[in-house]
FITORTOR-444515 format. One record per residue: residue in three letters; x, y, z of N, C-alpha, C in turn. Coordinates in steps of 0.001 Angstrom, whole numbers, plus 500000, padded with zeros to 6 digits. Example, Ala and Ser with C-alpha at 12.3 -4.5 7.8 and 13.67 -1.06 7.14 Angstrom:
REM residues 2
ALA513190494310507800512300495500507800513200496700507800SER512850497750507080513670498940507140512900500030507870
END
This chain:
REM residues 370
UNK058486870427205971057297869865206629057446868368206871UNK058606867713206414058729865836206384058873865857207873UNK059149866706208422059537866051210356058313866230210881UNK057783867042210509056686867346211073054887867248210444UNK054931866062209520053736866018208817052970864917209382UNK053312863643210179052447862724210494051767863513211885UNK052288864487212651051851864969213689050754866318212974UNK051512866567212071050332867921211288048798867401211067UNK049146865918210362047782864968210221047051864775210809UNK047694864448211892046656864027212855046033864889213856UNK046645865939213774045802867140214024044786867325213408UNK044929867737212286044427867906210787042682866760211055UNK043438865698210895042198864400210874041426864670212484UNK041722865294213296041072865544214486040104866986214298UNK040551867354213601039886868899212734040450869861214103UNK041481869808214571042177870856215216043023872123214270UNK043141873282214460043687873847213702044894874061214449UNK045709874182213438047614874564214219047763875280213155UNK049162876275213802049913877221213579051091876073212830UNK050921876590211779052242875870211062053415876926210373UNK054672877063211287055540878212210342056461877177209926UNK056992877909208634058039876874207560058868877817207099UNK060070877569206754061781877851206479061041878210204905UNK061171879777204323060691879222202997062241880242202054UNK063147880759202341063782881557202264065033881652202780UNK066744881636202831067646882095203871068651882428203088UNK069278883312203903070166884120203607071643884005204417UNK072214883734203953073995884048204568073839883031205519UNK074543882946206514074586881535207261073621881243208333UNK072025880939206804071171880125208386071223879134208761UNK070183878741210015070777877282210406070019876134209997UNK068617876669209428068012875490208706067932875778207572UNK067742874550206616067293875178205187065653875049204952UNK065447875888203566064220875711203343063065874388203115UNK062109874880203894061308873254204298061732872846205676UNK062329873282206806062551873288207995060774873909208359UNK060358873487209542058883873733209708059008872958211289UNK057752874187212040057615873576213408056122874180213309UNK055610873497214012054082873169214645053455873306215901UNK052754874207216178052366874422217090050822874602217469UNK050708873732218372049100872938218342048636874027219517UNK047183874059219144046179874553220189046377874421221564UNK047096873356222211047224872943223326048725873951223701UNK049153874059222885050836874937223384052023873707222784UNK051627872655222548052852871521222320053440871946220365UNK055198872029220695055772872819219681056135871144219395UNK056204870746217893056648869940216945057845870449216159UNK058876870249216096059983870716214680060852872046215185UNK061866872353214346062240873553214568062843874138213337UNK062720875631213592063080876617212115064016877217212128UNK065010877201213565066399877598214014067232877313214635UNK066746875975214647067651875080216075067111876278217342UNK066731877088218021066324877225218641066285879310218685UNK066771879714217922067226881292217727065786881951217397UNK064832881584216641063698882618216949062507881674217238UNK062192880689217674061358879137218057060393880437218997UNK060912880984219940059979881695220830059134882966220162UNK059429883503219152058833884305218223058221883754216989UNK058012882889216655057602882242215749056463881438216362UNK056579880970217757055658880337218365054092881113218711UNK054513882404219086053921883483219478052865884281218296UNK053607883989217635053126884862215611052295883311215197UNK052643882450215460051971880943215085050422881154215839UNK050660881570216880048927881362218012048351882602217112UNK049104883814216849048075884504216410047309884574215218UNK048601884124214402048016883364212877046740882922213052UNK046624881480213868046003880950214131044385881407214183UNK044529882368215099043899883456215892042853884050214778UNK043912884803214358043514885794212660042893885085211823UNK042982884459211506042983883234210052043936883930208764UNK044941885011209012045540885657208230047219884984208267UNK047428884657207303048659884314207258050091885388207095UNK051200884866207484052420885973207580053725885882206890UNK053985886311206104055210886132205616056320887292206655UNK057490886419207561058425887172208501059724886790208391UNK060511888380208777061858887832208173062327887973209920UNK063428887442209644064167887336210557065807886973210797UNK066337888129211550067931887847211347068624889363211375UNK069486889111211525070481890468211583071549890553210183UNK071353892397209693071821892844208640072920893085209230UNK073917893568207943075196894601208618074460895982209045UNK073641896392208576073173897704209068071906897770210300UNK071128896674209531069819896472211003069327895254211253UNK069035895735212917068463894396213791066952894213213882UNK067082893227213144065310892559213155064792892276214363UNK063254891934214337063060891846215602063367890555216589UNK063978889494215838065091888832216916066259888063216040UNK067235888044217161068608888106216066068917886814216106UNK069542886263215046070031884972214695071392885147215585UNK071576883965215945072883883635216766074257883811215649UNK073472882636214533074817882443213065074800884160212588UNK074438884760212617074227886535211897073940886112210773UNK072661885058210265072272884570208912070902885330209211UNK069805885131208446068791885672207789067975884659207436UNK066716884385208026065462883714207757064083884362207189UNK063666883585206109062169884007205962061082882900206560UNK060134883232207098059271882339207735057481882212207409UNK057131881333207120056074881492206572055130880977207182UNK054125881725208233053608881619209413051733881014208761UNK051205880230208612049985879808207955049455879314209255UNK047559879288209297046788878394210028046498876723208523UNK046535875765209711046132874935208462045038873828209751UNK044324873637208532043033873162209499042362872603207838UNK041149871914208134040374871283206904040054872389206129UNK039589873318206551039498874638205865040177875004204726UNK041856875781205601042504876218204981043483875400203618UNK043309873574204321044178872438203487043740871699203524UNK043106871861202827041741870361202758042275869288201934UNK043694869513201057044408868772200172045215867766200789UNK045409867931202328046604867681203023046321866103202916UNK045320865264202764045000863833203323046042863496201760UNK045885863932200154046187863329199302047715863751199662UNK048297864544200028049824864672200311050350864046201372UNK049502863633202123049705862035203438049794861101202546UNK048689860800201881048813859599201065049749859269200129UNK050335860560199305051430860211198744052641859794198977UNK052801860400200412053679860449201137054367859210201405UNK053155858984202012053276857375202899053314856252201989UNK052958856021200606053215855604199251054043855891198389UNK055161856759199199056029856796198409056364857369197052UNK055353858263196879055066859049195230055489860166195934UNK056078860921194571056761862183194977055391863335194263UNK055686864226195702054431865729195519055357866509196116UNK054509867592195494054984869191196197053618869992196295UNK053978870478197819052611871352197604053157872805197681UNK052790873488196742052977875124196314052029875999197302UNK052630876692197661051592877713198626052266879600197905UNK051247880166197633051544881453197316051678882225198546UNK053046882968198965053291883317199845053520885099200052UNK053119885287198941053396886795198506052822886901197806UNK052169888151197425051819888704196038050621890231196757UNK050433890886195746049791892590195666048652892134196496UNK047596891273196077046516890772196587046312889644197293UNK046218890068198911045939889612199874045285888204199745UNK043709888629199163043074886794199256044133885821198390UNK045386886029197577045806885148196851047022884252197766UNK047259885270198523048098884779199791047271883818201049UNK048253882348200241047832881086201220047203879926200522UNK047185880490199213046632879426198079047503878369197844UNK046730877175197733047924876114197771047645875335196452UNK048371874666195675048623873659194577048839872340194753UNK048736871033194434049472869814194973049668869553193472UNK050881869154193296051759869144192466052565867722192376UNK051912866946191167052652865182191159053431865128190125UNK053983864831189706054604864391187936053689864671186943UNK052545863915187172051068863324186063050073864244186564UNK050078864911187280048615865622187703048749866655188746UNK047895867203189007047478868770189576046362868640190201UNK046211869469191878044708869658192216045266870812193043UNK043742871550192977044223873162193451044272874225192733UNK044294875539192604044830876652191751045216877654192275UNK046047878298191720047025879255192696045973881186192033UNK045279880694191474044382881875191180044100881814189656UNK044947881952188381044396881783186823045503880702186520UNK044574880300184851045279878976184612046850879400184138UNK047208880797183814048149881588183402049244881095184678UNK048705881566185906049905881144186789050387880003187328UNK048926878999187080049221877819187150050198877005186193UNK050157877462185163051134876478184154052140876953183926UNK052218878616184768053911878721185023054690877897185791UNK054072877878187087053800877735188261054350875844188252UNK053611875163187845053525873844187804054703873729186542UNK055152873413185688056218873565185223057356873861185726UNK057174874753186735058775874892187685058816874169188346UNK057601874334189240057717872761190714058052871792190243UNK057424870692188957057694869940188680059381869745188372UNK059788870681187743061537870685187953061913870447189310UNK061567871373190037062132871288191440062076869842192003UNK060849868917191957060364868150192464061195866558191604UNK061655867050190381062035865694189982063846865930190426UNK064548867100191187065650867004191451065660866869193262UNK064345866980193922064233866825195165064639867880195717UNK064551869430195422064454870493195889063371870938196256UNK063639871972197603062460872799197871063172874079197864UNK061979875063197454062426876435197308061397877227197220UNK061487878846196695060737879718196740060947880393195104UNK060022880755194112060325880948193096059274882487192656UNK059609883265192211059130884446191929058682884727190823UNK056903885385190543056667885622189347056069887166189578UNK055782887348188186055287888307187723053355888338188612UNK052715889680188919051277889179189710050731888156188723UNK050659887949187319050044886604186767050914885659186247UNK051914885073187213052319884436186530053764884435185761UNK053905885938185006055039886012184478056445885744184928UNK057154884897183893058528884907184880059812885380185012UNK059507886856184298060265888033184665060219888613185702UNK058685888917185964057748889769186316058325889863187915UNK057932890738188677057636890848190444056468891169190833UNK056345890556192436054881890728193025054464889328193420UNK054988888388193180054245887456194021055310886029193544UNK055376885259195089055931884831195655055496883576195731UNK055888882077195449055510880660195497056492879881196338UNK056201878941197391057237877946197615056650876932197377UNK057804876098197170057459874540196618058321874144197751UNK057341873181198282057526871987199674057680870904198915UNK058889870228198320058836868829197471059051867566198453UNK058267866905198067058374865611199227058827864207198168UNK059861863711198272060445862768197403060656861530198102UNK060361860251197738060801858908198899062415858999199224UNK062800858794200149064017859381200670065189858457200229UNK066370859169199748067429858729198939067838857060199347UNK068561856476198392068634855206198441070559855321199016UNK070978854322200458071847853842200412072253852599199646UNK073163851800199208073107850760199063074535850418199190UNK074802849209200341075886848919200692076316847284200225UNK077488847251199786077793846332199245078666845494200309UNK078618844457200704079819843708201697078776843082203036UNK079260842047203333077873841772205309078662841864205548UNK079590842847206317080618842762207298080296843753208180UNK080821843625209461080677844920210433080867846275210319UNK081297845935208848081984847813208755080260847972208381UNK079570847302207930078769847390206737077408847736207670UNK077399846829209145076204846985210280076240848551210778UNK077548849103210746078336850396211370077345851632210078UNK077650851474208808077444851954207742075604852053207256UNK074805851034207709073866850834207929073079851349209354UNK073826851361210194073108852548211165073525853790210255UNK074443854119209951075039855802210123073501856173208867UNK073647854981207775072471855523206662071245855773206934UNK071001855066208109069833855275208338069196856472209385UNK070498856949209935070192858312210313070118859203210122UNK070988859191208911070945860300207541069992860661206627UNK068860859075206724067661859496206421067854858628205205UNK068760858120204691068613856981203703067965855689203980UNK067205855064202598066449854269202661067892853467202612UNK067898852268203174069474851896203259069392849939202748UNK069984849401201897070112848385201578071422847642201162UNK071384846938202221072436845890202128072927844371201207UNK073341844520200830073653843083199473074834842569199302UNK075043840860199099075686840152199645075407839385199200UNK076449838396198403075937836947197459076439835857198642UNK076537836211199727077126835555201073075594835236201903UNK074560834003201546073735833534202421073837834016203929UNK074798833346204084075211832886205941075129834301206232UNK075749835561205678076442836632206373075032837248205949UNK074418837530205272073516838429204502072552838122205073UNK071807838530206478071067838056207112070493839179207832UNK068659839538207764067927840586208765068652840955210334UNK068842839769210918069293839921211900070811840708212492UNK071630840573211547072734841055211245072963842709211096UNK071798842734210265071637844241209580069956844999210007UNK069793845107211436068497845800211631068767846737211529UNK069077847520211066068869849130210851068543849563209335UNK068883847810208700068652848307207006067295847882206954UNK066704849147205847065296848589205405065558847027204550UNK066178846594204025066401845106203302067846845008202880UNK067824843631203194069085842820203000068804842051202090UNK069795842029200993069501841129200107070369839784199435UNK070303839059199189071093837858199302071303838149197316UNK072487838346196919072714838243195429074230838530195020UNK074110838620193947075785838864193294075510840505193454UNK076369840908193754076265842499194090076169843293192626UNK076646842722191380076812843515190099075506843301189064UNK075193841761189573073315841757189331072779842554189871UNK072926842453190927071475843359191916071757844738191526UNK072857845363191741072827846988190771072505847134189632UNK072521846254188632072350846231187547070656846630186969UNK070120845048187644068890844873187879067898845739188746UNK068220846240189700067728847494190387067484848750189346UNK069097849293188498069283850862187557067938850168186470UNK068141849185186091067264849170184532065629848816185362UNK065282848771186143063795849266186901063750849934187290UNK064826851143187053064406852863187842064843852963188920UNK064809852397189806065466852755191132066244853396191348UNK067124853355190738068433854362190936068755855720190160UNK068663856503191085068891858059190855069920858742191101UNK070212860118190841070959860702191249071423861122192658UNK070521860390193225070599860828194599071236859413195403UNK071272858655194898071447857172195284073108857033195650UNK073525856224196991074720856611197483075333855078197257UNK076803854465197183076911853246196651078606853449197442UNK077653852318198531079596852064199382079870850795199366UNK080850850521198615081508848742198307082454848475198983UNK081890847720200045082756847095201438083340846232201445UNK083322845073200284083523843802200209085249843728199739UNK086000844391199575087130844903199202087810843118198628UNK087356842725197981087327841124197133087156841541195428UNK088197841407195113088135841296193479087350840654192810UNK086787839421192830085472838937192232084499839389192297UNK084223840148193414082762840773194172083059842034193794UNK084140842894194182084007844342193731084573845271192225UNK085146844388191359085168844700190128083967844725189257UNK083644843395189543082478843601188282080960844537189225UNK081315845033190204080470846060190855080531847164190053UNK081925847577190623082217848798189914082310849243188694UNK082464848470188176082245848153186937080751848601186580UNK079975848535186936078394848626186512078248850060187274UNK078851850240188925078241851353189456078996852669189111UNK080093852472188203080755853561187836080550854541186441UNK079468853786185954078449853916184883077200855053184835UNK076613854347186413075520855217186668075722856428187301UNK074552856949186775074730858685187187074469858844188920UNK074829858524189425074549858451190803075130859516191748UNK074959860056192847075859860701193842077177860287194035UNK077289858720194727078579858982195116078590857045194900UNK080001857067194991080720855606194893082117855702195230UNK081953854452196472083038854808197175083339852899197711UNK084972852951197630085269851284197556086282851398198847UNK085926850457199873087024850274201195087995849188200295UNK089003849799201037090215848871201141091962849743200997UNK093109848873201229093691849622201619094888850292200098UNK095595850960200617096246851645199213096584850746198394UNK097464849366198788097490848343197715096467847853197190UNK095415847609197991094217847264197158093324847699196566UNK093749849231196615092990850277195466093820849940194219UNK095674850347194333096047850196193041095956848725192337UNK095696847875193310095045846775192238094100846627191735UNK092889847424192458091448847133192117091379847660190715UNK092464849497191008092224850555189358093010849567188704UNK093928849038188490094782847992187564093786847013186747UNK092899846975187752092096845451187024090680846158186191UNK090305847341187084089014848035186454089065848608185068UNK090895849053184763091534849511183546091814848080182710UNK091721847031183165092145845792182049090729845394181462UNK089574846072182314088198845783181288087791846507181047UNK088767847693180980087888849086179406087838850223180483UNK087862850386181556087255851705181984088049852545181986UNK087505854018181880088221854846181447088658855602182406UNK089485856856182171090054857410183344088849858474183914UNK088170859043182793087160859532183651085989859446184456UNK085713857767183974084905857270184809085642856472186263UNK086984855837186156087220856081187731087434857255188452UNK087848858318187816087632859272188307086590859629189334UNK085278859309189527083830859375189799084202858471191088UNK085179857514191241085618856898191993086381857463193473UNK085454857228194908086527857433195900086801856046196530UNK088190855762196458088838854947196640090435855386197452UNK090952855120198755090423854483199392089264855388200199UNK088044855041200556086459855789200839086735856317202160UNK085927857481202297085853857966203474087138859092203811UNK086792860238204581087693861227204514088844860542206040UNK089568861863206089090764861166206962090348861539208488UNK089947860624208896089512861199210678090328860892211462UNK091510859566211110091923858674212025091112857505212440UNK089627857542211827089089856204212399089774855410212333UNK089098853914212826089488852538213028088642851810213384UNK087570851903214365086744851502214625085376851400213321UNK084635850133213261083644850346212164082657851484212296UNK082209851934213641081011853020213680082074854305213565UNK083440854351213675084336855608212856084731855484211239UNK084377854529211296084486854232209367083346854657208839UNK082427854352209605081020854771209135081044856307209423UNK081114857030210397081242858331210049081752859261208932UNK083299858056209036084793858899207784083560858686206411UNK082993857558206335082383857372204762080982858860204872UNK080480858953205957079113859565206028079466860880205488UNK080984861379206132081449862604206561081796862916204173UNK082063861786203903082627862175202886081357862725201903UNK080435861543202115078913861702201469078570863354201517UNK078490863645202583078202865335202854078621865968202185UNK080289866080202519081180867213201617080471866778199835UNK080500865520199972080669866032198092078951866222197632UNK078566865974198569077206866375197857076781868036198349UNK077321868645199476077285869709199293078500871042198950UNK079484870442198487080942871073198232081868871230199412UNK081502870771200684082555870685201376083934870550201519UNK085078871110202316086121870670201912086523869715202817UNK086020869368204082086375868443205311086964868705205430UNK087791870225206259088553871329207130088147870896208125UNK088680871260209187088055872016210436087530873283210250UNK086487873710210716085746874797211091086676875859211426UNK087387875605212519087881876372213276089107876921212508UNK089858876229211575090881876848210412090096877468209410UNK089097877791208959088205878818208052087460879574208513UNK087384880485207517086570881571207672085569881535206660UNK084816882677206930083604882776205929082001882089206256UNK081604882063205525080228880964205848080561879756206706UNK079722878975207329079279878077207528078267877345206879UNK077344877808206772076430876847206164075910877455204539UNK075594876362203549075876876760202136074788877361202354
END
């Protein structure tokens, strides 16, 4: 729902009702993942998409009638080895779709999940999407760290219920989780997704150089909150770096430092050290090879990796923490250019955060998408 929630709002705040279907489910190689969501307003205007474009025209259609009904739909969609649903995925993957009207009525919660949103606090809103009994299907939860509003029907399923999201929500997953009809979590019969909405992962690039302006677009299309740092005044400059949310003028091994011990930095947090300068990028790495982070990755060229590990090993670090280390960064494309460096680094970010091997496509078989 993140692509498509400031337009849901303002529907919403107009007291228009829309057809909202959402990704809550997939199977074998679909093309969106869960929390993919498109919108479709009273007027006919479609927001988002749930297949890159493979069932958009059937989903649009089941959206007006939703609408229509005030009955919500849980629909699958996709082709088996044995049978054809009623429209076929291009990838031969498998979608579940979760077809709701939402209007003040049905989500009257939606203004405090704007607000969180846009403040930067992490929520999930739970919607029961299944279960034996009908009125329980469409019930929604809003779900924070510290607090709860909503009920998904007894306090039994709620404190199953909220206990999981909250997992989900502090690793920045969305998903669909199955209980027992009250709750139980053996049990079958009814069906929850958690929509987790988290402030969006932190880049942080070390170096003001052009590779670094190149690296700072690519982050910011990726959807990283993206920050640039630089104990270099002159170079470390807004103007330099518009695509980063902030540039910051400091010693690069302070400012990481000082950032991890105020929380900021998570597991999700990405760390590319451009400055390929031994004063500036040792005692970096040094600190960022510590934290539990996604990824850390140092430019420069093969001699100046085996000097950098030479010097990172003369102040204690161990082999398994450079290990954690990609050095020299970025997979092998042939770039050269900085907006191809910025890809080779983007391209690497992907694979390792979702197991990629950076093949070609076209030399494998099997899945495509995890």
């Amino acid at each position: 729902m993140h692509d498509v929630l400031d337009e849901l709002y303002k529907r919403w705040a107009e007291g228009e009702a829309v057809g909202l279907g959402t990704v809550v489910s997939t199977f074998s190689s679909a093309p969106r993942a869960p929390g993919a969501a498109m919108l479709v307003g009273q007027d006919g205007e479609v927001v988002g998409s749930v297949s890159g474009g493979c069932v958009e025209g059937a989903v649009y259609e089941l959206a007006q009638e939703v609408v229509a009904e005030r009955k919500p739909v849980l629909q699958r969609y996709g082709v088996s080895d044995d049978d054809a649903f009623a429209v076929g995925l291009t990838c031969g993957g498998i979608i579940d779709i979760y077809v709701e009207r939402v209007d003040k009525d049905t989500m009257p919660e939606l203004q405090d999940v704007v607000d969180s949103v846009h403040k930067g606090q992490p929520v999930a809103v739970v919607t029961v999407i299944e279960h034996e009994d009908a009125d329980r299907v469409g019930r929604h939860m809003i779900v924070w760290p510290d607090r709860t509003k909503g009920t998904l029907g007894t306090a039994r399923i709620d404190d199953a219920v909220v206990d999981d999201a909250r997992g989900l929500l502090a690793t920045g997953r969305t998903g669909t989780l199955h209980y027992g009809l009250e709750g139980e979590r053996r049990g079958e019969g009814m069906s929850v997704f958690v929509n987790s909405f988290e402030p969006p992962p932190r880049m942080l690039v070390f170096g003001a150089i052009d590779f670094a302006a190149a690296m700072a677009r690519m982050g910011a299309y990726l959807g990283f909150q993206v920050t640039v740092c630089d104990a270099r005044p002159v170079f470390a400059t807004a103007s330099r770096f518009p695509s980063a949310d902030e540039v910051v003028v400091d010693w690069p091994h302070r400012y990481l430092k000082a950032e991890a011990e105020a929380g900021r930095i998570d597991r999700r947090t990405v760390i590319a050290v451009l400055t390929h300068d031994p004063k500036f990028d040792v005692p970096l790495l040094e600190v960022a090879l510590r934290l539990d982070v996604g990824y850390v990755g140092a430019m420069g060229s093969r001699r100046t990796h085996e000097d950098r590990m030479a010097r990172l090993r003369e102040i204690g670090m161990t082999d398994e923490e450079l290990a954690r280390l990609s050095s020299p960064i970025g997979l092998d494309l042939g770039a050269r250019t900085p907006e191809e460096t910025a890809v080779s680094i983007a391209a690497e970010i992907i694979a390792m955060r979702w197991g990629g091997g950076g093949k070609r496509l076209a030399e494998l078989s099997g899945r495509i998408h995890g």
